[in-house]
N, C-alpha and C positions, 0 to 999 in steps of 0.2 A: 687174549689168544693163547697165554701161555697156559693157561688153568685148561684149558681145552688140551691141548698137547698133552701137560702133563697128565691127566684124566685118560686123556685114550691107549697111554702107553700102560697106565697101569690094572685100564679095567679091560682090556683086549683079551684077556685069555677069559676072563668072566663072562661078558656080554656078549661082545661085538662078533665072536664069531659064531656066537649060537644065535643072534640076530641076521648075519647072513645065511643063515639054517646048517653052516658047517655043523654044529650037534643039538642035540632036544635038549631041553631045558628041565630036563626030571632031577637032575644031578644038584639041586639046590644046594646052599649051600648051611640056605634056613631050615630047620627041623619043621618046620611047618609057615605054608600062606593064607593068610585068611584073607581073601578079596572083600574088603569093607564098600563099598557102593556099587553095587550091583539095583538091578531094575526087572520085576518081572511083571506079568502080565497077558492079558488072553483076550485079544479082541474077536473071539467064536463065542462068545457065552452071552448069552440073550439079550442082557444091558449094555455090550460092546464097553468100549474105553474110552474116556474123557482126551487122554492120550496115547501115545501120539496119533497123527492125525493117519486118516485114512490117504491111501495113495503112495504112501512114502514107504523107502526101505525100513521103517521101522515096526511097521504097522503088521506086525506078523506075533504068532503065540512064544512067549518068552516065558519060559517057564525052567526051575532048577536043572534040570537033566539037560536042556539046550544050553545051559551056561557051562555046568561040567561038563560039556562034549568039547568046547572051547577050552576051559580053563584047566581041567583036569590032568590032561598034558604037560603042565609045564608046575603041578607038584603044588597047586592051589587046593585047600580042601573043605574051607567052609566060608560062608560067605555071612557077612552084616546087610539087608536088604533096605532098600530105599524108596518110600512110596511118592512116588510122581503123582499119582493123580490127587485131587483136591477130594474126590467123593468122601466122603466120612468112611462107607462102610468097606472101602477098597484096604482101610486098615485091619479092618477084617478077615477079608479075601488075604492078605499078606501073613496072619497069624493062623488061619486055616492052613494056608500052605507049610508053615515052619511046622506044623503039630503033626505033619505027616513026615516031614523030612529035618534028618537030624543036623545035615550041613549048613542049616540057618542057623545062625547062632543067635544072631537078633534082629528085630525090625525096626527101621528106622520111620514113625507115620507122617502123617501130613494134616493139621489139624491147623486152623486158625486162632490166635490166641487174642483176637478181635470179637470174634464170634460170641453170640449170647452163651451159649451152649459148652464152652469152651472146657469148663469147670469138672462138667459132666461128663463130656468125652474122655476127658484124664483117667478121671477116677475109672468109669470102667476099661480102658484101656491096659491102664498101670496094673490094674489084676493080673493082668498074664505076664508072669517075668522076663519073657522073649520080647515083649513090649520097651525097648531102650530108650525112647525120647520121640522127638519130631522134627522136621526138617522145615524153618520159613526160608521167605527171599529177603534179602536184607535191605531193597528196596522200599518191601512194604512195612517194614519193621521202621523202618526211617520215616515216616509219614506223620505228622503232627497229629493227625486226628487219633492215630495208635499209637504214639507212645503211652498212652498212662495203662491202655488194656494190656498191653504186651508186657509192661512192667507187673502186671500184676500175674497176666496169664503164665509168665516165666517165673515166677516166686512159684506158685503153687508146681510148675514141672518140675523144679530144684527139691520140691519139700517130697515129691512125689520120687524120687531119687533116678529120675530121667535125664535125657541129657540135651542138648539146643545141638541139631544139627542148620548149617548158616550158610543160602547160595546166592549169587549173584554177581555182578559187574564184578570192576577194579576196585571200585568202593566199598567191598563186602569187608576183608580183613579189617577195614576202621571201623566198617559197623558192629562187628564182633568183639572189637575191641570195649565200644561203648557198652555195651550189655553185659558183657565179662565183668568190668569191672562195678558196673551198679549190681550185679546178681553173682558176687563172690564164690557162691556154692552151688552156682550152676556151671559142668561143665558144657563147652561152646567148640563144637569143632567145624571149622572153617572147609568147608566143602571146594574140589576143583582149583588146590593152589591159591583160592581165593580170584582165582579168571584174570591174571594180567595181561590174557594174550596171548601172540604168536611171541616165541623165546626170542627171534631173530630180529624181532622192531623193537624199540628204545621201551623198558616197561612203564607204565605208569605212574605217576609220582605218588598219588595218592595209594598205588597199589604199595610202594614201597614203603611209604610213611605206616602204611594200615598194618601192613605184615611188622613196622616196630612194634608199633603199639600194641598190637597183642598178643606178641610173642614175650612181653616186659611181662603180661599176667600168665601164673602157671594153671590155670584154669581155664584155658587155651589152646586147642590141636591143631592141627592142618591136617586135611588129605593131601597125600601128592598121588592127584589124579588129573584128567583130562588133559594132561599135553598136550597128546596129539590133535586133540578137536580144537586148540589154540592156535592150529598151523594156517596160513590162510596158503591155500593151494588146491590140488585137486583132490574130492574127496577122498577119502581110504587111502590115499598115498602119501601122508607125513611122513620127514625122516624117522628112517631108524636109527642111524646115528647118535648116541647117548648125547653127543658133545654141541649137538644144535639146542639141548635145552638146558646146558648148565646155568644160563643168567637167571632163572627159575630155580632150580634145584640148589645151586652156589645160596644164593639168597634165604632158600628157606633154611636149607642148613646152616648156616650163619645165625638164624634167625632164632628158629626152634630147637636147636641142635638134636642128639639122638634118641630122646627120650618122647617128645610130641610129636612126632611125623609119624603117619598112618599108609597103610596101602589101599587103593581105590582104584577099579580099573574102570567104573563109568559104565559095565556093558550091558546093555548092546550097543549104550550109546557112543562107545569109543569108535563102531565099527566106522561113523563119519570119517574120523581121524586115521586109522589105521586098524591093521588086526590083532586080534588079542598077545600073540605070539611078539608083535612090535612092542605093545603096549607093557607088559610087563617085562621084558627083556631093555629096555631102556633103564627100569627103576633098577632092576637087577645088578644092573652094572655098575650103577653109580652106588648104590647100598651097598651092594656085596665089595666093591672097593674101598670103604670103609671101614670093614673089618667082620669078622663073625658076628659081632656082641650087635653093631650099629644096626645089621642086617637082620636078624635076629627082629630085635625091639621095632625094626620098623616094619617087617612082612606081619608081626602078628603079638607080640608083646605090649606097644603099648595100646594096641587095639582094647585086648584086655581092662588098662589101666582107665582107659575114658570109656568103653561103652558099658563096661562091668557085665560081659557077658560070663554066662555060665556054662558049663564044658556038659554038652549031650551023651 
């Protein structure tokens, strides 16, 4: 409770009152944000979308200019892209888009490293340098029948100089952890905090032991993203409150210190959680109480260092 206390008296003029909308959030204090998980998408194009499903708030056309309409506001300028669907050629659809817009900086695909095919997809994928790696579930990555294709299909992303993006449960950081260290020269960035949950229930054991483990390997990131989608409440209305999610934030800074934590706002899918204006004014406050340097490296410097994107 005290870390709390002391957190809100010192990041109050940073965050908390441009989170009750007292002022806009242009005023960074970073030279520049690079929103690393973002999600786009067009369920009007002939083949429709694998995801998300039809009926739901999500299921509308997500495309760059509706994410800048969002995020552009608050001094966000380019973004690292994240392919949710499983289709092969949606990795496509995703590098067609960055090659018309320069605020992509890279895409992050979604390819099976189980798959026959697996070897194939690489090689022509890794041709386009906007091409940064892939995203599995660390679930399926856990599975007895893949481990030996996974071990192999991640040698060859590492040799390809791509990178392991890693989603799932509380169990994900240990699973990150595992692969890190059999795949030394791959880097592994740990998507959504690694998903311990709502900040306010007891975390996971296994979440905490996993965030040791490989946070010990420096060929290891976290996003700190999804939050607010860990609240369990009503949707869109997670705290804004910085200080409801420091048992999260407390921990990976401990963990990763300033150098591996990444910015991610999850959108659209944060909109479950809260709005984008919540969503990044939360990290805002905690980073930028930190200091210039911490804040700095985490809206967009070590994004750099792990995705090796190139400046458009």
């Amino acid at each position: 409770m005290n870390s709390r206390r002391e957190f809100l008296k010192t990041s109050a003029a940073v965050g908390v009152a441009s989170l009750a909308g007292a002022a806009p959030l242009h005023a960074a204090k970073t030279a520049r944000i690079i929103d690393c998980h973002t999600h786009f998408y067009d369920p009007t194009r002939p083949e429709g979308v694998p995801w998300p499903a039809k009926g739901t708030p999500l299921y509308r056309r997500v495309l760059p200019d509706d994410w800048m309409a969002v995020a552009g506001p608050h001094g966000v300028t380019d973004t690292v892209v994240v392919e949710a669907s499983p289709w092969v050629e949606d990795n496509q659809f995703l590098l067609d888009l960055a090659a018309k817009d320069k605020r992509l900086l890279g895409i992050i695909g979604n390819l099976d490293p189980a798959a026959p095919d697996f070897a194939t997809h690489v090689k022509r994928f890794a041709a386009n340098p906007l091409y940064r790696g892939i995203r599995i579930a660390s679930a399926k990555a856990a599975l007895p029948e893949n481990v030996g294709a996974y071990a192999a299909g991640l040698k060859q992303l590492a040799g390809a100089g791509l990178v392991l993006d890693i989603n799932g449960g509380p169990a994900t950081p240990g699973a990150a952890a595992t692969l890190a260290k059999a795949q030394p020269d791959l880097t592994v960035i740990i998507n959504h905090c690694g998903n311990p949950g709502d900040a306010a229930k007891p975390l996971p054991e296994e979440w905490k032991t996993g965030i040791t483990a490989a946070a010990a390997l420096p060929n290891v990131f976290c996003k700190v993203s999804a939050l607010v989608e860990g609240v369990r409440g009503e949707l869109g209305k997670a705290p804004a409150d910085p200080g409801y999610y420091l048992p999260i934030l407390d921990t990976l800074w401990e963990a990763f210190g300033p150098d591996r934590l990444i910015y991610g706002s999850n959108w659209p899918v944060s909109d479950r959680g809260a709005p984008y204006a919540t969503v990044i004014g939360i990290v805002k406050a905690y980073f930028e109480g930190k200091g210039e340097a911490a804040a700095e490296a985490y809206f967009w410097k070590n994004s750099q260092v792990a995705y090796r994107w190139r400046e458009r």
